[in-house]
VOGU-3710 file (C-alpha; in Angstrom, 3 decimals, decimal comma):
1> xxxxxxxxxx> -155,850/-55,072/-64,107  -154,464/-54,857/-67,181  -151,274/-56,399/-68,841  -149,081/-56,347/-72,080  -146,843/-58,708/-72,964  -144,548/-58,071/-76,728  -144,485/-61,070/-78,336  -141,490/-61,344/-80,904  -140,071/-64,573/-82,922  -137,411/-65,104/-85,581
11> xxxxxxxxxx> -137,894/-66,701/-89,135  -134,257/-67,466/-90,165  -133,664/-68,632/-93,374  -130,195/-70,478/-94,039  -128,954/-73,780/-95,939  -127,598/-76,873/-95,669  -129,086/-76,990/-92,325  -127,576/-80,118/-91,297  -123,785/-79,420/-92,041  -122,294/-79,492/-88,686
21> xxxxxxxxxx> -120,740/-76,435/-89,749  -124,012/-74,322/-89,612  -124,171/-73,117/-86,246  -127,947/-72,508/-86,776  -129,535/-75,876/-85,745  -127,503/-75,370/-82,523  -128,397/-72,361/-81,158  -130,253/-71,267/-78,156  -133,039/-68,805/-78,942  -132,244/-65,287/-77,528
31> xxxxxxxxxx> -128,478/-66,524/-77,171  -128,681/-68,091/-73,742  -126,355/-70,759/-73,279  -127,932/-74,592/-72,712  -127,474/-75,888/-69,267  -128,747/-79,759/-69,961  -130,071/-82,045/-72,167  -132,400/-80,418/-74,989  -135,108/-83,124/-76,962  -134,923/-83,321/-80,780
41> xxxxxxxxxx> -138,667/-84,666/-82,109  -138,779/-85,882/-85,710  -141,401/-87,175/-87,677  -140,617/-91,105/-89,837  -139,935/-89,596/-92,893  -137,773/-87,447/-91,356  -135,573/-89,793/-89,592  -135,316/-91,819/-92,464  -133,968/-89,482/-94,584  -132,091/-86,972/-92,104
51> xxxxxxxxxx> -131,743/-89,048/-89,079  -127,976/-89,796/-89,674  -127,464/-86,384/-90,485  -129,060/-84,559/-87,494  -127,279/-86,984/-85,014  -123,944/-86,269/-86,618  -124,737/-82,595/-86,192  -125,494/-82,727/-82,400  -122,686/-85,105/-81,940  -120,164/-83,148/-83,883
61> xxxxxxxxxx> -120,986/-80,169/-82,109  -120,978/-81,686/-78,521  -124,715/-80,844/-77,864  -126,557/-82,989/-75,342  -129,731/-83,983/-77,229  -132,424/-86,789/-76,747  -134,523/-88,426/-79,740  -137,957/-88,845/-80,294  -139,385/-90,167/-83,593  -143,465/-89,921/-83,875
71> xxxxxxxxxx> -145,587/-90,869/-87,235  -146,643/-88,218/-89,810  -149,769/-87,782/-91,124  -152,783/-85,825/-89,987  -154,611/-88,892/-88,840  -151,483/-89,335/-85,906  -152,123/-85,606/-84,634  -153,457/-86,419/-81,841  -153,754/-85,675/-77,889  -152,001/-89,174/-77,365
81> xxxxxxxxxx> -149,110/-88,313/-79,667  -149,345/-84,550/-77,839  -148,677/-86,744/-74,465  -145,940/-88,491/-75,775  -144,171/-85,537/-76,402  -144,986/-84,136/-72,609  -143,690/-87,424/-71,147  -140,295/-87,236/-72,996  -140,365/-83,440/-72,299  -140,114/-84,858/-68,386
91> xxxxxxxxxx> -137,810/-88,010/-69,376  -135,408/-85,401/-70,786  -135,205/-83,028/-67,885  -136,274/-79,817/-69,975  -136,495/-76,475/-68,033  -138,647/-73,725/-67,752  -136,624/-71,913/-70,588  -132,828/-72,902/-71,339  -133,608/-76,549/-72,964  -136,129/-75,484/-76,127
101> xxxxxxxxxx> -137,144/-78,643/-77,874  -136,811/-79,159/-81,094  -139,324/-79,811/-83,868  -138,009/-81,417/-87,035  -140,914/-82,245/-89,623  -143,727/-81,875/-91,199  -146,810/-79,435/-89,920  -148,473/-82,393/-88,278  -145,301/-82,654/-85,959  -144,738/-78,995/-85,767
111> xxxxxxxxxx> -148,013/-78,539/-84,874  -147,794/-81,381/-81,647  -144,324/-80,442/-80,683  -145,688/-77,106/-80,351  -148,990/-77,410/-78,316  -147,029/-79,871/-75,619  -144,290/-77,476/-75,186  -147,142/-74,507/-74,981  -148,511/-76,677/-71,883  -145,507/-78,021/-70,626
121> xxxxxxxxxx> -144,397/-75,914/-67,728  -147,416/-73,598/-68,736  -145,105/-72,509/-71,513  -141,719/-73,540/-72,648  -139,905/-72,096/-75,368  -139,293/-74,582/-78,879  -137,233/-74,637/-82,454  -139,394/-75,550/-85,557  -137,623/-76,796/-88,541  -140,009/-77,300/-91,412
131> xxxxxxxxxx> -139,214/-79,810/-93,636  -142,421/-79,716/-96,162  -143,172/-76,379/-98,240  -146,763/-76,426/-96,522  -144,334/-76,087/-93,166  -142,120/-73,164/-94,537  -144,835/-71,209/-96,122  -147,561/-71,689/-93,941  -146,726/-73,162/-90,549  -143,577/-71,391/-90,100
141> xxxxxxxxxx> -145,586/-67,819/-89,925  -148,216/-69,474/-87,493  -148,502/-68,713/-83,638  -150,781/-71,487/-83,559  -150,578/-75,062/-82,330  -153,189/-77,819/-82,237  -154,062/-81,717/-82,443  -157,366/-82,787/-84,407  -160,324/-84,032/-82,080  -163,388/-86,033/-81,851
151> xxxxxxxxxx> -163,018/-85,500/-85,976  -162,532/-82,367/-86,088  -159,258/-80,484/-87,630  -157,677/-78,468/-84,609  -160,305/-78,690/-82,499  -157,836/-78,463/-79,441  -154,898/-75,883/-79,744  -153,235/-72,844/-78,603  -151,343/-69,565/-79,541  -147,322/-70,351/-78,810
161> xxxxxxxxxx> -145,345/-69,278/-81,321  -141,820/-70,165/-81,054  -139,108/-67,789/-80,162  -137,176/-69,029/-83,625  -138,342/-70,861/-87,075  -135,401/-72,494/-89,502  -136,167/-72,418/-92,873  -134,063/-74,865/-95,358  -135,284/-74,537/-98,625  -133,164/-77,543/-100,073
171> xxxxxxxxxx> -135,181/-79,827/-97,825  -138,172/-79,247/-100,057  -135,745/-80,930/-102,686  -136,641/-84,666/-100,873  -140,334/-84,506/-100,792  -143,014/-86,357/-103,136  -144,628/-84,544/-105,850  -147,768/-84,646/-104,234  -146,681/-82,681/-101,037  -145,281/-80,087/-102,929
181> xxxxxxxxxx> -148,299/-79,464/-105,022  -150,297/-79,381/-101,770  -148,124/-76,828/-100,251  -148,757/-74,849/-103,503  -152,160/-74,998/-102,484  -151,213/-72,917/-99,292  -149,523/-70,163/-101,956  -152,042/-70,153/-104,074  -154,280/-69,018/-101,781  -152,263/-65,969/-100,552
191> xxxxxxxxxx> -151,966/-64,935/-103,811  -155,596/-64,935/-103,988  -156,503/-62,658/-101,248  -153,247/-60,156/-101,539  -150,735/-60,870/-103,855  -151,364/-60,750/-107,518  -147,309/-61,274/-108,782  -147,946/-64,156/-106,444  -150,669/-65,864/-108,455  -148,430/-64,942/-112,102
201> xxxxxxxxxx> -146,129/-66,657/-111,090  -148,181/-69,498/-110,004  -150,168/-69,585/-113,454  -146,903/-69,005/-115,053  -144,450/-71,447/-113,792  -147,258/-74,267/-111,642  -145,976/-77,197/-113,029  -141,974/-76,157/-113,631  -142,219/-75,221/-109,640  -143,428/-79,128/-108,861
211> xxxxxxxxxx> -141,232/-80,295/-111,045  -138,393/-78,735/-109,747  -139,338/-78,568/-105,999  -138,761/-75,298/-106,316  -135,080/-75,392/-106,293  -134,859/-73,173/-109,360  -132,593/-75,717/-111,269  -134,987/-76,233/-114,423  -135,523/-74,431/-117,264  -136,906/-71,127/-115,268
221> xxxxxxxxxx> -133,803/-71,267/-113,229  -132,752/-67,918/-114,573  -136,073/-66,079/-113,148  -135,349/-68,059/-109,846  -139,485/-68,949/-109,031  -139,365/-71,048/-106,767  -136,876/-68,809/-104,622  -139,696/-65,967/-104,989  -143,337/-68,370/-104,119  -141,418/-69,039/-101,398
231> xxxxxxxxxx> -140,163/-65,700/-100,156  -143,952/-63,682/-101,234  -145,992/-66,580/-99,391  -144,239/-66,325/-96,291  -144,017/-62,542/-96,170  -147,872/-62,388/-96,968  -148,593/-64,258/-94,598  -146,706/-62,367/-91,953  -147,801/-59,546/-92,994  -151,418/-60,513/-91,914
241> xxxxxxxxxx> -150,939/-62,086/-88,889  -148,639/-59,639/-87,085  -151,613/-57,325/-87,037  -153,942/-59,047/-85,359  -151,692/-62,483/-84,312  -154,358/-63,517/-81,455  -157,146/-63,509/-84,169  -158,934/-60,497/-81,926  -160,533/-59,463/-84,986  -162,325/-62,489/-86,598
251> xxxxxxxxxx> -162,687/-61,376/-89,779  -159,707/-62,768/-91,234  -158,807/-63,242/-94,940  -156,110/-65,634/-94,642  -159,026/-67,908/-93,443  -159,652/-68,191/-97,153  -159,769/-71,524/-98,448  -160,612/-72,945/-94,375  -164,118/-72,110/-94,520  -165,261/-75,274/-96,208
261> xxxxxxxxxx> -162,766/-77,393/-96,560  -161,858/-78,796/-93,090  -164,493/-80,742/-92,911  -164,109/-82,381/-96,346  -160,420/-83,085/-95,139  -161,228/-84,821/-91,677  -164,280/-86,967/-93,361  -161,834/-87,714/-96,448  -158,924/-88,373/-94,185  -156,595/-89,456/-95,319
271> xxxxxxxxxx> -157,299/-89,023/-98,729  -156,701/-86,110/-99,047  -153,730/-83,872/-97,927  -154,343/-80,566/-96,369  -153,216/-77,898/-99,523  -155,127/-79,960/-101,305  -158,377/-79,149/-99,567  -157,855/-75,398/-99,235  -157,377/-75,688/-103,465  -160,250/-76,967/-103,741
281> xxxxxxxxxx> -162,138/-74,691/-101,115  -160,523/-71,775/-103,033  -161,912/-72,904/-105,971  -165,485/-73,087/-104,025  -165,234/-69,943/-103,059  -164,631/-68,783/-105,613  -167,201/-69,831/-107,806  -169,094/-68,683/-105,040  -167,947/-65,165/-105,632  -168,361/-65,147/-109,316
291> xxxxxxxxxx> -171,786/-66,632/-109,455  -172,241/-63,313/-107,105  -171,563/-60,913/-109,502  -167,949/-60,329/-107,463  -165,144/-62,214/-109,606  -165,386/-61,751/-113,246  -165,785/-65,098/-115,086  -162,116/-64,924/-116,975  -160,515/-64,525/-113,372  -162,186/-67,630/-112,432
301> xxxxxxxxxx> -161,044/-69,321/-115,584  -157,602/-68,385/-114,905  -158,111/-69,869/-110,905  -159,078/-73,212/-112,496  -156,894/-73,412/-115,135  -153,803/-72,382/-112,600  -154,903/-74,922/-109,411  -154,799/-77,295/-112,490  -151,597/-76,010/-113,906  -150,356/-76,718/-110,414
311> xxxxxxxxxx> -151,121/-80,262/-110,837  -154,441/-80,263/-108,043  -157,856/-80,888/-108,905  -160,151/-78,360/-108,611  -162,648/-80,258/-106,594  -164,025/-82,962/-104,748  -166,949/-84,840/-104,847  -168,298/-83,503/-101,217  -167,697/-80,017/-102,624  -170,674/-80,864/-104,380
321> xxxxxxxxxx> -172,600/-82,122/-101,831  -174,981/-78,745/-100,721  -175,700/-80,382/-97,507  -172,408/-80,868/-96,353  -170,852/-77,383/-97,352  -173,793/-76,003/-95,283  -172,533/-78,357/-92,520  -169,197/-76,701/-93,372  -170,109/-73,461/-92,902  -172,575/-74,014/-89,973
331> xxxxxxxxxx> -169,724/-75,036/-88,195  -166,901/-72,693/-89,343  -169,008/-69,456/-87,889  -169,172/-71,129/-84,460  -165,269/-70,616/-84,872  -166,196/-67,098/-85,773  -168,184/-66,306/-83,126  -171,722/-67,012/-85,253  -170,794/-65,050/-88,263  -169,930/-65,871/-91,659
341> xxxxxxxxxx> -167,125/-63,312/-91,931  -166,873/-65,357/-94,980  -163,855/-64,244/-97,639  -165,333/-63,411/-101,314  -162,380/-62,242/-103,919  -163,288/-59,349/-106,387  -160,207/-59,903/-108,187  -157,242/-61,862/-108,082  -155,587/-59,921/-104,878  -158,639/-58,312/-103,774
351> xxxxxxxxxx> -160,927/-59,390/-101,388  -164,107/-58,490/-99,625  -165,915/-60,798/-96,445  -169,841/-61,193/-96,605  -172,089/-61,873/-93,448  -175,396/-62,487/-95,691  -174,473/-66,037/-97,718  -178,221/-67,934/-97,921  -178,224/-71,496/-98,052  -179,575/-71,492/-101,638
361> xxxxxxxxxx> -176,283/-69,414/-102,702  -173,870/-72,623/-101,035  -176,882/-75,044/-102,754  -176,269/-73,202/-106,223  -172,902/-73,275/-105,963  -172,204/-76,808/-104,874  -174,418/-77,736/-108,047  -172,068/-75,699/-110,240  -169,030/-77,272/-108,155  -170,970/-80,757/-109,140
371> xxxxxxxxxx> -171,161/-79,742/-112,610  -167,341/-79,494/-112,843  -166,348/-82,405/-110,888  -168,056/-84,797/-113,363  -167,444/-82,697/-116,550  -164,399/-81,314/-116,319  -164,174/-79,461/-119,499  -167,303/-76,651/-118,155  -166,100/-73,113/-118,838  -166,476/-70,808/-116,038
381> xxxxxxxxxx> -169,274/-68,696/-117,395  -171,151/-71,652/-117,701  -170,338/-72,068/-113,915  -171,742/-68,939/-113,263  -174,490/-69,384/-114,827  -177,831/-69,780/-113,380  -178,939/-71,881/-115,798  -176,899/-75,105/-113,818  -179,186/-74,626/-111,525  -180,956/-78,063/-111,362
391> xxx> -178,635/-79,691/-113,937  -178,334/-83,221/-113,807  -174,673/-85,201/-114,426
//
């Protein structure tokens, strides 16, 4: 037996999302019309600053809607807050299609609404708004839904993408300086693996983009950056994942950045936000690369100096520990089926996976990564040097 199913979903950007006047937030995926009572899942933040809003929308517009406010934060993505979501799902009275939820947040909610509505009913249909760049950039592209589990990130999840994705840019306008930077993280590293204009404008305009929550109001208005990260790191990403969406082929480069870095995040939790990890795992890797001979030492200077530019640090002190990134990788290629498949960058945009990394290459390297994290000011052909090897603080 044999059976194909096309799988297509719509990424819709618009603004002022929440003017009752924007049909948008309203409508039914594939233009059915909504027999009942449809639930609207936001995360604290969320409600605090939109709640009013989003009610007056619904009410304004006559929609039957229920409410359901759960905490942010990856340490509250859970299977308990996953279950909270199922038992409003029932409370509601949501059907097998014509009620879609909808997810209003950050990717922590996105990411529950969307694995309780994937086993809900075997499958009902859901509406993510993203309210954090990370969520537009990143999550809004993804099929994938998840909650972290017995301390590991996403350990339980499926494929469900949702029939329709709103994307607001003006919401980004609200967040904290830090959540924007770590959503930067996310672009930076798809302009690493496939989009050098990407990374320019990353390196050109980092700090202007937090600044300005990339609302292109400040003094690179006229250029419009933030406008174009946002437009080139979603279409990247889309671009990789709607050839092989199911992750068939494991040897994926948009797993840059994920190799070692999840399990710095989960022991760090909640230290550390989730761009800010891949940052630093992009930074890793690619000292990694260059101490291979791959990525010519000024290209790593300019990764540094950019992912500092940005406003992130470059490292961590458990990217320096050589045990646990070989604990990191150990159990990243038992995601990829006991390979490596492990991303290496020849260039800023060009990319190449080894199978073959030795334990000795991830000791050398966390050394080097060591190096920096307690003297900042190391150049990066010192970093590629083999002379760090067995340098003390």
């Amino acid at each position: 037996m044999k059976a194909v199913k096309e799988i297509s979903y719509e990424i819709v950007e618009t603004s002022n999302i929440f003017d009752p006047r924007n049909p948008e937030l309203g409508k039914i995926p594939g233009g059915r019309r909504c027999p009942g009572s449809r639930l609207v899942v936001m995360d604290e933040s969320v409600d605090r600053l939109f709640g009013s809003r989003v009610r007056k929308y619904f009410q304004f517009n006559g929609i039957a809607v229920k409410y359901l406010t759960l905490a942010g934060g990856d340490e509250h993505k859970t299977v308990d807050q996953m279950l909270r979501v199922a038992s409003r799902l029932t409370e509601v009275g949501t059907d097998r299609v014509g009620t879609p939820p909808i997810a209003i947040g950050g990717g922590v909610v996105q990411d529950v609404v969307g694995m309780a509505a994937s086993l809900y009913r075997r499958g009902v249909p859901y509406v993510r708004v993203p309210t954090t760049l990370l969520g537009q950039i990143d999550g809004s592209v993804s099929a994938k839904t998840g909650v972290n589990y017995e301390g590991c990130r996403n350990r339980l999840g499926t494929f469900a993408p949702p029939p329709r994705t709103l994307i607001d840019r003006s919401l980004i306008a609200t967040l904290p300086e830090r959540q924007v930077r770590s959503g930067l993280g996310e672009a930076l590293k798809m302009a690493l693996i496939k989009d050098p204009y990407l990374f320019t404008l990353l390196e050109e305009y980092g700090g202007q983009l937090v600044a300005d929550r990339l609302q292109d109001t400040g003094t690179a208005a006229a250029s419009r950056p933030g406008r174009e990260v946002t437009r080139r790191a979603i279409t990247a990403m889309a671009e990789e994942l709607q050839k092989n969406l199911w992750e068939s082929d494991l040897k994926r480069i948009v797993d840059y950045g994920h190799t070692f870095s999840p399990i710095v995040e989960m022991t760090a939790l909640p230290e550390l936000f989730h761009g800010e990890a891949v940052a630093m795992d992009c930074v890793f890797s690619a000292v990694l690369a260059a101490r291979r001979g791959l990525l010519p030492p000024e290209q790593l200077r300019r990764i540094i100096a950019t992912v500092r530019g940005i406003g992130l640090a470059p490292t961590h002190s458990m990217f320096g520990d050589a045990d646990v990134m070989n604990q990191a990788l150990t159990d990243t290629m038992r995601h990829r089926d006991n390979h490596q498949y492990l991303t290496l960058l020849r260039n800023i945009g060009d990319t190449v996976f080894a199978d073959d990394i030795t334990e000795e290459e991830i000791r050398a390297t966390a050394r080097a990564i060591d190096r920096l994290h307690h003297h900042p000011e190391t150049n990066a052909a010192d970093l590629c040097s083999t002379r760090l090897a067995g340098t003390p603080h």
